[in-house]
C-alpha positions in Angstrom: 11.0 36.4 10.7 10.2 34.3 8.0 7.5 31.4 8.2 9.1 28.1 7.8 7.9 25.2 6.9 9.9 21.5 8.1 9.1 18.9 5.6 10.0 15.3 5.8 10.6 12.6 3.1 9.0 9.2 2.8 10.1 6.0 1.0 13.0 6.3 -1.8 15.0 8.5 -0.5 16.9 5.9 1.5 20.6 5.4 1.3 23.3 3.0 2.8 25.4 5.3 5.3 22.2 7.8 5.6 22.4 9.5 9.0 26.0 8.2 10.2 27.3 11.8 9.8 24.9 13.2 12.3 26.0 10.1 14.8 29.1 11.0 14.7 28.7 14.5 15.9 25.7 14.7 18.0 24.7 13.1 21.1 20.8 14.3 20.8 21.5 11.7 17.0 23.0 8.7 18.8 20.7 8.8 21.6 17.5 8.6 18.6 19.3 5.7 17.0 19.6 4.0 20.1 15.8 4.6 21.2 15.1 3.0 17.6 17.1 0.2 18.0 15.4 -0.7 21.9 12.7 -0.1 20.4 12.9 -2.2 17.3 14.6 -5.0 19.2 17.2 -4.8 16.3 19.2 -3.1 14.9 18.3 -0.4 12.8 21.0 2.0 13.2 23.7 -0.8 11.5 21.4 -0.9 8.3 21.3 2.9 8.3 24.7 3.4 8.6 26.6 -0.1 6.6 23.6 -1.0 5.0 23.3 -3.6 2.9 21.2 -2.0 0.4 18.9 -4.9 0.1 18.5 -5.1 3.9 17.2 -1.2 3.5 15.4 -1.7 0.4 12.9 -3.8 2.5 9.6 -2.1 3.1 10.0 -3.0 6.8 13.2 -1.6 6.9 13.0 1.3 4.9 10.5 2.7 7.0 12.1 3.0 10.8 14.7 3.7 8.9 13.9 7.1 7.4 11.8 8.3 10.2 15.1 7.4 13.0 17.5 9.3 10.6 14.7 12.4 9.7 13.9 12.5 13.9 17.6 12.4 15.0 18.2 15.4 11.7 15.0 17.5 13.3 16.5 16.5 17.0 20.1 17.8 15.9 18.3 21.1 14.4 16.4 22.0 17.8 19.5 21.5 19.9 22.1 23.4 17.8 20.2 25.9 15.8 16.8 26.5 17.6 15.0 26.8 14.2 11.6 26.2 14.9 8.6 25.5 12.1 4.9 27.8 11.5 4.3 24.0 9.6 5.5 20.3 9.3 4.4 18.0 6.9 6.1 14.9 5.4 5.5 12.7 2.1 3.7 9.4 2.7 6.0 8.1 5.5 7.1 11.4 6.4 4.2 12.5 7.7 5.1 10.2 10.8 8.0 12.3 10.9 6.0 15.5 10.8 3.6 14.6 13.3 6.7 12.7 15.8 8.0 17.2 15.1 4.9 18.2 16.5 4.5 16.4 19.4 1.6 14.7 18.3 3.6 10.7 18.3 6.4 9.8 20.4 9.3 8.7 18.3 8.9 5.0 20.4 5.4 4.5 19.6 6.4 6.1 15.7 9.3 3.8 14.6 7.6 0.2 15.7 3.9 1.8 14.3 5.8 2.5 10.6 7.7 -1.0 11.0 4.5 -2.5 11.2 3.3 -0.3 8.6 5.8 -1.5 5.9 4.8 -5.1 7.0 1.5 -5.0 6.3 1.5 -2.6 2.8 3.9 -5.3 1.8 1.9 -8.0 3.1 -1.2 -6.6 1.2 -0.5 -7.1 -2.1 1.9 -10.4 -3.7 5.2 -9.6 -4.6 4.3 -9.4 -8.5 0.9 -8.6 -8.7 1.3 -5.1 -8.5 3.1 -2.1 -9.0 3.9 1.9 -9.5 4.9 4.4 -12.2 5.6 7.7 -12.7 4.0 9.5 -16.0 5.5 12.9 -16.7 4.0 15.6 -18.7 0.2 14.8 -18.4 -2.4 17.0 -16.8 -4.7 15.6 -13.9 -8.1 15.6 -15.7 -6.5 13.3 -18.3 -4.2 11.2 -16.4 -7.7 10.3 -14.6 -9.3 9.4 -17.6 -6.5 7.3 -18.6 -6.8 5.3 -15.5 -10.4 4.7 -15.5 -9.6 3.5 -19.1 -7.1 1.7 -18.4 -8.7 -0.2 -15.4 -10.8 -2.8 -17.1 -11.7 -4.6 -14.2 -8.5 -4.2 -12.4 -7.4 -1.0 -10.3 -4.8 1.3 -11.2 -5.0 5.0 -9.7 -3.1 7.9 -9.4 -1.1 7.4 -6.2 1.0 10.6 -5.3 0.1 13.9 -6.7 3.9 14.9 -6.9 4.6 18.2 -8.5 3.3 19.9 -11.9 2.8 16.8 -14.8 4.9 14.4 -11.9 2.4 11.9 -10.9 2.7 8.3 -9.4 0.1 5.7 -10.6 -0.4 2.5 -8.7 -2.3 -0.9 -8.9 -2.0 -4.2 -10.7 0.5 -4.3 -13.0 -1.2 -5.3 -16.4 -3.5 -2.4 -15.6 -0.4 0.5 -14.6 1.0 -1.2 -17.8 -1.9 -0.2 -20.0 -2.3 3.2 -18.7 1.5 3.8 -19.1 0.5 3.4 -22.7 -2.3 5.5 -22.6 -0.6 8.1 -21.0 1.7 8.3 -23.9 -0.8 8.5 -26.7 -2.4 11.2 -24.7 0.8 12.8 -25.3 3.0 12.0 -21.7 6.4 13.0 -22.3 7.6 9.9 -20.0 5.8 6.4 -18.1 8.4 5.2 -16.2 7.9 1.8 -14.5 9.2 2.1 -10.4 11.1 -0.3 -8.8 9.0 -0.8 -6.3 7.8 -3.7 -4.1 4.3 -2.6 -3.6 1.3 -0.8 -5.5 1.2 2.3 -2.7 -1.8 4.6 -1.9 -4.2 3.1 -3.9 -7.2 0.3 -3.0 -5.2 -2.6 -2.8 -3.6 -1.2 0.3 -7.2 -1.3 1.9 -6.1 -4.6 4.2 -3.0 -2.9 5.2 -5.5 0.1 6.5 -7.6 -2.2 8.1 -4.6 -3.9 10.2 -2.5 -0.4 10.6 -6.0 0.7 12.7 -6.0 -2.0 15.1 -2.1 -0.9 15.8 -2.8 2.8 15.8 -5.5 2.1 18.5 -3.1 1.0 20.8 -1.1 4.2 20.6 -1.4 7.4 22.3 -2.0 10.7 20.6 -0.6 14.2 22.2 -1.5 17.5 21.0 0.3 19.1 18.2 2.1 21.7 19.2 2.6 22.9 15.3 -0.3 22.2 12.9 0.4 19.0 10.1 -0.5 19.4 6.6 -2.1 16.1 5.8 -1.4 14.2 2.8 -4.9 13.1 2.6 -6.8 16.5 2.4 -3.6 18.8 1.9 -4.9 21.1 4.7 -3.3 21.8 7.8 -4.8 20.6 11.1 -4.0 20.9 14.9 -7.1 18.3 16.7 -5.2 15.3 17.7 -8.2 13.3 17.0 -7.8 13.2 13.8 -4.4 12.0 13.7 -5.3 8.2 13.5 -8.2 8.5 11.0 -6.2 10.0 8.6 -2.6 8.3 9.0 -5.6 5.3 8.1 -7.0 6.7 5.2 -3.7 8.2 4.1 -2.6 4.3 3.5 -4.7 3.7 0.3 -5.6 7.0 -0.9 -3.6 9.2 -3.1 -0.7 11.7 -1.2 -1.8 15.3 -2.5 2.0 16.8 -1.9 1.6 19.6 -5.0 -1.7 20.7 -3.2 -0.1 20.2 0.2 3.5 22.9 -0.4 0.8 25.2 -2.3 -1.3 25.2 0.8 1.6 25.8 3.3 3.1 28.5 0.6 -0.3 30.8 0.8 -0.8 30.6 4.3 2.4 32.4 4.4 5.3 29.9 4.3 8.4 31.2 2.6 11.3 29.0 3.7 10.8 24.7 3.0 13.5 22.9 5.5 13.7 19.0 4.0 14.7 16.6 7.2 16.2 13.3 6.7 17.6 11.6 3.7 18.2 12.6 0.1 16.8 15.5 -1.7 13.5 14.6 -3.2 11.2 16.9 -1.6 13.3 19.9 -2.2 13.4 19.1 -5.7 9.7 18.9 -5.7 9.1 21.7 -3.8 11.3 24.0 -6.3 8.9 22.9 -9.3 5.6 23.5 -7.1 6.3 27.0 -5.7 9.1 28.6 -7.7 11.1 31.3 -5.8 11.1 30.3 -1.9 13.9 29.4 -0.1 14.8 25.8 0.4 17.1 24.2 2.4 18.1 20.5 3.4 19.9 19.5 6.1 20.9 15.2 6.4 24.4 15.6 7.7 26.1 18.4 10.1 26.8 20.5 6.4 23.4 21.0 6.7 23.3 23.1 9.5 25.3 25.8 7.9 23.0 28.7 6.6 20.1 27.7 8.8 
């Protein structure tokens, strides 16, 4: 049997109506939604399902929101096809999906940890003062240099190591502005700006790290029963007391998700499963390790084939 690995998005793959499919059909879903929503103490499962998009759009929101609609996807997947994963990882948010997978979090103490979460990375920063693009086409080595150029003074970083020449810069926004024009006189094919509310995984979210510690201490930490590639080293790991420090660290420093499917891939991984909403991981993952098999599953359609 093939090795498989379950892989689970993070912030902007959101939708209105994510996850209502899976309600519908599944008891394992709507008992998930329901544990959010008690949980929460509001509810969640309404802004999942009617949205309004600008109710979702909020950090806070967005958050729970992906990791109740990825948990209730992986719940539906154990129950009706008993696929089971060699690996789990997840992008930035995700990987409170990935480790809630294996055991490590329950999904309780997961969905009011990431709401917090999304309070404090907005709180760390002033809506305005900073910000995130992507730059397309430049190697690492320069898109480094361009940042350390680019800086004077200020911060601005690479944030998520996406997929070949796809990487996410972050920091103050005069300083992401002057490396997106760098980057194209080094010869970047594209610097987009991203709507985003937040400069992620970079310095500025070093007070949101501080305060996401205190709340991680209060939680308690299982063992994994499947190893979780970090987005912080991109290695895979199985000691449960490392889970906090690096769900800490993983807050302002870059998410290494090229190195992380390349890691999973040559350890022997040959099928990617994506877990929750939208697409974006699988899109990744085609461009980072060309030829395995991928699959997605955010609605019952997405059963089918596995």
């Amino acid at each position: 049997m093939s090795k498989v690995a379950f892989i689970f998005p993070g912030q902007g793959s959101q939708y209105p109506g994510m996850g209502k499919d899976l309600a519908d059909n599944f008891a394992v879903a709507r008992e998930v939604f329901e544990e959010a929503n008690d949980s929460l103490g509001f509810d969640i499962a309404k802004i999942c399902f009617d949205g309004p998009e600008a109710d979702l759009q909020l950090t806070a929101n967005t958050q729970p929101a992906i990791l109740t609609v990825s948990i209730a996807a992986q719940r539906v997947i154990a129950d009706e096809c008993g696929l089971t994963a060699a690996f789990a990882a997840g992008h930035s948010l995700g990987e409170y999906s990935a480790l809630v997978c294996a055991g490590a979090l329950a999904f309780r103490d997961a969905v009011t940890t990431v709401r917090q979460r999304g309070l404090f990375m907005q709180d760390a920063v002033p809506v305005g003062v900073g910000t995130m693009a992507a730059i397309i086409g430049l190697d690492r080595a320069d898109l480094e240099d361009v940042c350390q150029q680019a800086a004077a003074g200020e911060v601005v970083a690479p944030a998520n190591f996406n997929s070949p020449g796809q990487v996410v810069i972050a920091g103050h926004v005069a300083a992401v502005e002057r490396a997106m024009g760098l980057a194209k006189e080094r010869g970047a094919k594209r610097a987009l700006a991203l709507p985003v509310s937040a400069p992620f995984h970079c310095s500025l979210m070093l007070p949101a790290a501080e305060r996401l510690a205190k709340v991680l201490d209060t939680v308690s930490i299982s063992d994994l029963t499947v190893p979780v590639v970090s987005n912080v080293e991109a290695q895979a790991y199985s000691e449960s007391q490392r889970v906090k420090e690096l769900l800490v660290a993983q807050v302002s420093a870059p998410v290494r998700w090229e190195e992380s499917v390349q890691h999973m891939a040559s350890l022997g991984v040959e099928q990617f499963v994506e877990i929750g909403p939208g697409k974006v991981l699988t899109g990744l993952v085609k461009r980072i390790a060309r030829g395995l098999a991928l699959h997605n599953v955010q609605d019952a359609s997405g059963l089918q084939g596995l």
